[in-house]
C-alpha positions as CSV (number, residue, x, y, z in Angstrom):
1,X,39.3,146.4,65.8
2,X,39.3,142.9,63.9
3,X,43.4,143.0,63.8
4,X,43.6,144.1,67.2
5,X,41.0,141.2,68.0
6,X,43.3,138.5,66.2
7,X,46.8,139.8,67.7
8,X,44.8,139.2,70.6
9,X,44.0,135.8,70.0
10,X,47.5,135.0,68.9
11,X,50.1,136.6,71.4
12,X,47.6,137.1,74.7
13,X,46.0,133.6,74.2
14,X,48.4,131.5,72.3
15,X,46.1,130.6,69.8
16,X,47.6,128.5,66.9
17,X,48.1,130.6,63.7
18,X,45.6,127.8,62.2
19,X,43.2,128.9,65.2
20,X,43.2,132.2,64.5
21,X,42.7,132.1,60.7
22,X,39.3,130.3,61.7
23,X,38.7,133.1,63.4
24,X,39.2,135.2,61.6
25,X,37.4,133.4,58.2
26,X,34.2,133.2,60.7
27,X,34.2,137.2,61.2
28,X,34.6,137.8,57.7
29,X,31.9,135.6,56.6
30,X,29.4,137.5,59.1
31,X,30.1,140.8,57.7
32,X,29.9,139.5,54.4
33,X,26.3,138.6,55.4
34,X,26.1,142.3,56.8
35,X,27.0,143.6,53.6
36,X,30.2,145.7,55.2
37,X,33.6,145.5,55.5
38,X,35.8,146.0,58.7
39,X,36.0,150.2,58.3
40,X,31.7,150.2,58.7
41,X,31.4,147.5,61.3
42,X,29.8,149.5,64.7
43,X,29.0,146.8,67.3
44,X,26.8,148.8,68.7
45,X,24.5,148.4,65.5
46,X,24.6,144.8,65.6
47,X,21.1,143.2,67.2
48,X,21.0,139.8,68.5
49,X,18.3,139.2,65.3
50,X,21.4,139.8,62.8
51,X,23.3,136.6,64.0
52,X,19.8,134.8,64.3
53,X,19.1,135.5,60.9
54,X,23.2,134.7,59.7
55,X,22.4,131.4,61.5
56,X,19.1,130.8,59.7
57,X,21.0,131.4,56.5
58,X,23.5,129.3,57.5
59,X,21.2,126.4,58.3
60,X,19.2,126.9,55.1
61,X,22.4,126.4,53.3
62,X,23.6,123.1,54.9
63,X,26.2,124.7,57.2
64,X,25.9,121.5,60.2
65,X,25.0,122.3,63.2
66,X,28.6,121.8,64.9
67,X,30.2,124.3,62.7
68,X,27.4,127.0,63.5
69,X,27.9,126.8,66.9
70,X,32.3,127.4,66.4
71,X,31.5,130.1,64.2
72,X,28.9,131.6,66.5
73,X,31.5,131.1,70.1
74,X,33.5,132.8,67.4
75,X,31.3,135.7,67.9
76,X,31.1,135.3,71.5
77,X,35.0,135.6,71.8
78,X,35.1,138.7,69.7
79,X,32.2,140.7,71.8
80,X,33.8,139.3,75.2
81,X,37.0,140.9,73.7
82,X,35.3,144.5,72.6
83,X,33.6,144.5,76.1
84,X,36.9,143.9,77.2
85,X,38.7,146.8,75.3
86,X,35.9,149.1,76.4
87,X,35.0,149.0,72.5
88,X,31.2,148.4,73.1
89,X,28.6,148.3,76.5
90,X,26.1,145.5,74.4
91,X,26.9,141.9,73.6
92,X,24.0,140.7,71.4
93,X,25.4,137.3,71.1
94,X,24.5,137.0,74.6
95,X,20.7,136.1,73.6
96,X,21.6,133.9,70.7
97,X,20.2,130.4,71.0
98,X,21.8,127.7,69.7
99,X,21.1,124.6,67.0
100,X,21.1,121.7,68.9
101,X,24.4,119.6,68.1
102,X,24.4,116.0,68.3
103,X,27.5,114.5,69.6
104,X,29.1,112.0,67.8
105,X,29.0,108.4,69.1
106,X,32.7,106.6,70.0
107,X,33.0,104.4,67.5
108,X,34.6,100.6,68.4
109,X,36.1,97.4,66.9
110,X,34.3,94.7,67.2
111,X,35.9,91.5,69.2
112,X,36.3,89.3,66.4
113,X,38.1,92.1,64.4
114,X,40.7,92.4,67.2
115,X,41.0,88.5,67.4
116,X,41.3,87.8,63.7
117,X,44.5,90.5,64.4
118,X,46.2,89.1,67.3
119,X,45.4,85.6,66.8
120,X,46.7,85.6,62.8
121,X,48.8,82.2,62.8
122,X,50.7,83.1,59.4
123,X,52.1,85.9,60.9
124,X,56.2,85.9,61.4
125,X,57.1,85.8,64.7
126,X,60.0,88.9,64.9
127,X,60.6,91.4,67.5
128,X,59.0,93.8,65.4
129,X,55.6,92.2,64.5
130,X,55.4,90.4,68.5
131,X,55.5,93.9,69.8
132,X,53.0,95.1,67.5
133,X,50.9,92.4,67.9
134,X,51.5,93.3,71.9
135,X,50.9,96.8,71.8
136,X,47.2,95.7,69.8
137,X,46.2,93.4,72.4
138,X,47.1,95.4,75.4
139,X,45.0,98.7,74.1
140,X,42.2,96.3,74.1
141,X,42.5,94.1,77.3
142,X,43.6,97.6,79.1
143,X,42.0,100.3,77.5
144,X,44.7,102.9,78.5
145,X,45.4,105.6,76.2
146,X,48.5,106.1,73.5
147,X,50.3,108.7,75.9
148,X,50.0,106.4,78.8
149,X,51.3,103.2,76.2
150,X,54.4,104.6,75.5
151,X,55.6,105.7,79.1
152,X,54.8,102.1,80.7
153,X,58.4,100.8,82.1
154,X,59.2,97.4,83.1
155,X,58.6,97.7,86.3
156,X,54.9,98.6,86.0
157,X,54.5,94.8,85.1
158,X,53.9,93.2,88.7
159,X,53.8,89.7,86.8
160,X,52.9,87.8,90.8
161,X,49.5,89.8,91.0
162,X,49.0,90.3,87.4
163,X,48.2,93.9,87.6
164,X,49.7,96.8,85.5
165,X,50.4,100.3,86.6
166,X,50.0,103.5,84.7
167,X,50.3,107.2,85.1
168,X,47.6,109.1,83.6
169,X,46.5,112.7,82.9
170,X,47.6,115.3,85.5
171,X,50.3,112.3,86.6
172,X,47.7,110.2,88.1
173,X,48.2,106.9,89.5
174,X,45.6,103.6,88.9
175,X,46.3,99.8,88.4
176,X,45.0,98.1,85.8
177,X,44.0,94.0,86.4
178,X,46.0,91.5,83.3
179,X,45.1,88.4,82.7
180,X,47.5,85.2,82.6
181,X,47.9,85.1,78.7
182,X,48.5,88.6,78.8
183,X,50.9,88.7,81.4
184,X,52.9,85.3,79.7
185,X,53.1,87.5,76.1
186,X,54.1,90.7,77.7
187,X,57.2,88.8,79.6
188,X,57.7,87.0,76.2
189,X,58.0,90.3,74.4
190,X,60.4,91.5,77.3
191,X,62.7,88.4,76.6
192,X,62.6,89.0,72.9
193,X,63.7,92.7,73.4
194,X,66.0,92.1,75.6
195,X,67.8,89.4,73.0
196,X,67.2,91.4,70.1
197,X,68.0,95.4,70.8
198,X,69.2,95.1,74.4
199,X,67.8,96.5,77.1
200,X,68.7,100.4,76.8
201,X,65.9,102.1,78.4
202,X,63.5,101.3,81.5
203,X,60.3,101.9,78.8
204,X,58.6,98.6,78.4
205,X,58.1,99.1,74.6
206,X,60.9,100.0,72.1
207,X,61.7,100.3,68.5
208,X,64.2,98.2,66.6
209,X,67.5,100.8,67.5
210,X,66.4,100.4,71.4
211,X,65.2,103.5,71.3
212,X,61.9,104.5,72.8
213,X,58.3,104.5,70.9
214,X,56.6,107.7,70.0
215,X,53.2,108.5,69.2
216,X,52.9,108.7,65.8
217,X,54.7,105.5,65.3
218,X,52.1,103.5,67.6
219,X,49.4,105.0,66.0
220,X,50.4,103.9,62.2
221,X,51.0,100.2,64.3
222,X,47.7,100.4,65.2
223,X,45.9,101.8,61.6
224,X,48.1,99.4,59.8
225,X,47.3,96.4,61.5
226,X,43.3,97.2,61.9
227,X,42.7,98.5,58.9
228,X,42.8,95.3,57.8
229,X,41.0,93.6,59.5
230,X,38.0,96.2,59.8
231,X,36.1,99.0,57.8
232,X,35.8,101.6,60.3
233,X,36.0,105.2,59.0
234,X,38.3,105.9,61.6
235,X,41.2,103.5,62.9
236,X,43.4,104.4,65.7
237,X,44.4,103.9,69.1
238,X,41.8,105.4,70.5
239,X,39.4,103.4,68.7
240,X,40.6,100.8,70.9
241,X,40.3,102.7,74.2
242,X,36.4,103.0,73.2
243,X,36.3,99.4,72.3
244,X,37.2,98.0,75.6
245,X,34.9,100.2,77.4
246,X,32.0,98.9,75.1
247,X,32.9,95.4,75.9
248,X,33.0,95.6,79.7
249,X,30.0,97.9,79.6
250,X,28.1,95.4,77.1
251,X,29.6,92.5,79.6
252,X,27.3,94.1,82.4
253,X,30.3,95.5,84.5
254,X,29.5,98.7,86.9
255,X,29.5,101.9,84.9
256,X,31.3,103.6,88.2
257,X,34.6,100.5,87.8
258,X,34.9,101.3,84.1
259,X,35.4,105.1,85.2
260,X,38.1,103.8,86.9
261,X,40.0,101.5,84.9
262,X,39.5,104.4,81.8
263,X,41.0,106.8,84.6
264,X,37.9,109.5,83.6
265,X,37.9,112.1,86.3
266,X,34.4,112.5,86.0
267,X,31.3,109.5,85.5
268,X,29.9,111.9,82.6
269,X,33.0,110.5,80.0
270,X,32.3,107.0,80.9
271,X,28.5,107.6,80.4
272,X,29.0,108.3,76.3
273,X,29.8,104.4,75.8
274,X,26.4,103.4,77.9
275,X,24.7,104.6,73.8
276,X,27.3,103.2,72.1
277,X,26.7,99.5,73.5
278,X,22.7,99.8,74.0
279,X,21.8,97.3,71.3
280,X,23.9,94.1,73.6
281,X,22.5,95.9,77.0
282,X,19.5,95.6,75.7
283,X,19.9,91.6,75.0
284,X,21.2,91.3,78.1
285,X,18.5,93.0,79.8
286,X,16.0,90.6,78.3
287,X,17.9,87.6,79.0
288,X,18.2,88.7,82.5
289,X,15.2,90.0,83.8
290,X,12.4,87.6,84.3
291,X,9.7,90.1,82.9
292,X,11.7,90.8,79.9
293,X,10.8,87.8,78.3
C-alpha cells in the first residue's frame, strides 16, 4: 500500500527521488506514532483525532509550524491516493485543521550596501570585475530575475529611449525604464567585451571564453560580491529582485506599476514587499499627511 503509494509518487507524478523519501520519512514517522508498521496499517481505522493528536505531539516537541503542515499535505496526498485506488471510502485528513504558518518576510540589501559595491574606487577595472560590477547594479536598478539576466541580448538595450526589454515567465514580454548612467556602463561593458572576448553570441553578458553566462555562475558573482559588503543570512540574486521592489515601494511608487516592472502575474506577489518596507511607509506617511504630524 505504502510502496505502491511511493512508485506512485515517483513514476505517475515525477516526483524527485529526494521528494519521495520525504514522503515517505513523513508516513513512517505517523505510524511510528500509531505504534504499527506498514503490515497493520487499516485506513479505515484512522480517525481524524489520530493526526490531531500526532500534530499536537508534534508541536509539543518543537516540530515548526511549516514542517507540520508538509508532513500533514503528506497525509493528504496519501489518502487522496487510497481513495483513488479504491483502498478506502474515508479521508480523515479532510477535517484536520491546520497550525497557522507565518510566511517568511523577503529579505533585502539595503541601498548603501549596494552602493559601497558598485561604487568601490580600488576596484580593477577588467572585463571580468566591470561585468560583475554590471550584472550587481542592473539586478538592482531592474529588479528582473537571474533567468531573465542571462538571456538579455544586445538588442534588448534601446540606448535612444533608455528602456530594456525582457522575456519573462511563460515567455512574457515587458520593458523595463534605465536610467542614463546605466545605459552609459551597460554600452561601456559592451565595448569592453567586444575588445576583450569578441562578440560570439547575441547574449548581452558573457564569460571570459565568449561563452554565455549560466546561473550558477551569476549567482556566486552576486554572493561574492555582497557578502561583503552585507550580513544578510541569505545573499543571492534574488535578494536583489526583493530589494528593488522595497525601494520603489518605500519611494511611494503605485503598488499596481511595481507588479509590472517585477512582471508578477498577479498583485498578491507584489503585496509581500508592502510588510517588508512598512517601517519607511510609515515615515513617509507622517511626513506626508498633514494630520500625521
Amino acid at each position: 500500500m505504502i510502496n505502491g503509494f511511493l512508485q506512485y509518487l515517483q513514476y505517475e507524478k515525477n516526483y524527485s527521488s529526494h521528494t519521495v523519501l520525504s514522503y515517505h520519512t513523513d508516513i513512517k514517522q505517523f505510524l511510528l506514532f500509531l505504534g504499527k508498521d506498514a503490515a497493520e496499517f487499516y485506513p479505515d481505522q484512522i480517525h481524524a483525532s489520530f493526526i490531531q493528536q500526532w500534530i499536537l505531539e508534534l508541536m509539543q516537541t518543537g516540530v515548526s509550524a511549516r514542517s507540520i503542515a508538509r508532513k500533514v499535505s503528506t497525509l493528504k496526498s496519501f489518502w487522496r491516493y487510497l481513495q483513488k485506488m479504491s483502498i478506502t471510502s474515508v479521508n480523515p485528513t479532510l477535517k484536520i485543521i491546520l497550525p497557522k504558518t507565518k510566511k517568511p518576510l523577503p529579505v533585502f540589501f539595503k541601498h548603501r550596501e549596494v552602493a559601497m559595491a558598485i561604487d568601490n574606487p580600488f576596484l580593477p577595472d577588467d572585463f571580468e570585475r566591470v561585468r560583475d560590477l554590471l550584472i550587481i547594479e542592473l539586478f538592482y536598478m531592474t529588479g528582473i530575475r537571474l533567468s531573465e539576466l542571462i538571456t538579455i541580448e544586445d538588442k534588448d538595450v534601446d540606448f535612444s529611449s533608455g528602456e530594456l526589454r525582457v522575456i519573462g515567465k511563460r515567455n512574457k514580454q515587458r520593458i523595463i525604464p534605465l536610467n542614463i548612467s546605466l545605459c552609459e556602463k551597460i554600452s561601456h561593458y559592451m565595448q569592453m567585451r567586444d575588445e576583450k572576448v569578441g562578440n560570439i553570441t547575441p547574449r548581452l553578458f558573457v564569460r571570459l571564453n565568449g561563452k554565455i553566462m549560466y546561473p550558477k555562475l551569476v549567482y556566486n558573482i552576486v554572493h561574492t560580491i555582497m557578502s561583503q559588503v552585507s550580513t544578510l543570512p541569505r545573499v543571492s540574486p534574488h535578494v536583489m529582485r526583493h530589494s528593488f521592489a522595497t525601494e520603489l515601494l518605500n519611494g511611494g511608487a503605485d503598488i499596481n506599476a511595481v507588479k509590472e516592472l517585477l512582471g508578477h502575474s498577479s498583485l498578491a506577489a507584489t503585496q509581500v514587499y508592502t510588510h517588508t518596507g512598512f517601517g519607511e511607509l510609515y515615515n513617509i506617511y507622517k511626513r506626508a499627511h498633514p494630520r500625521a504630524k
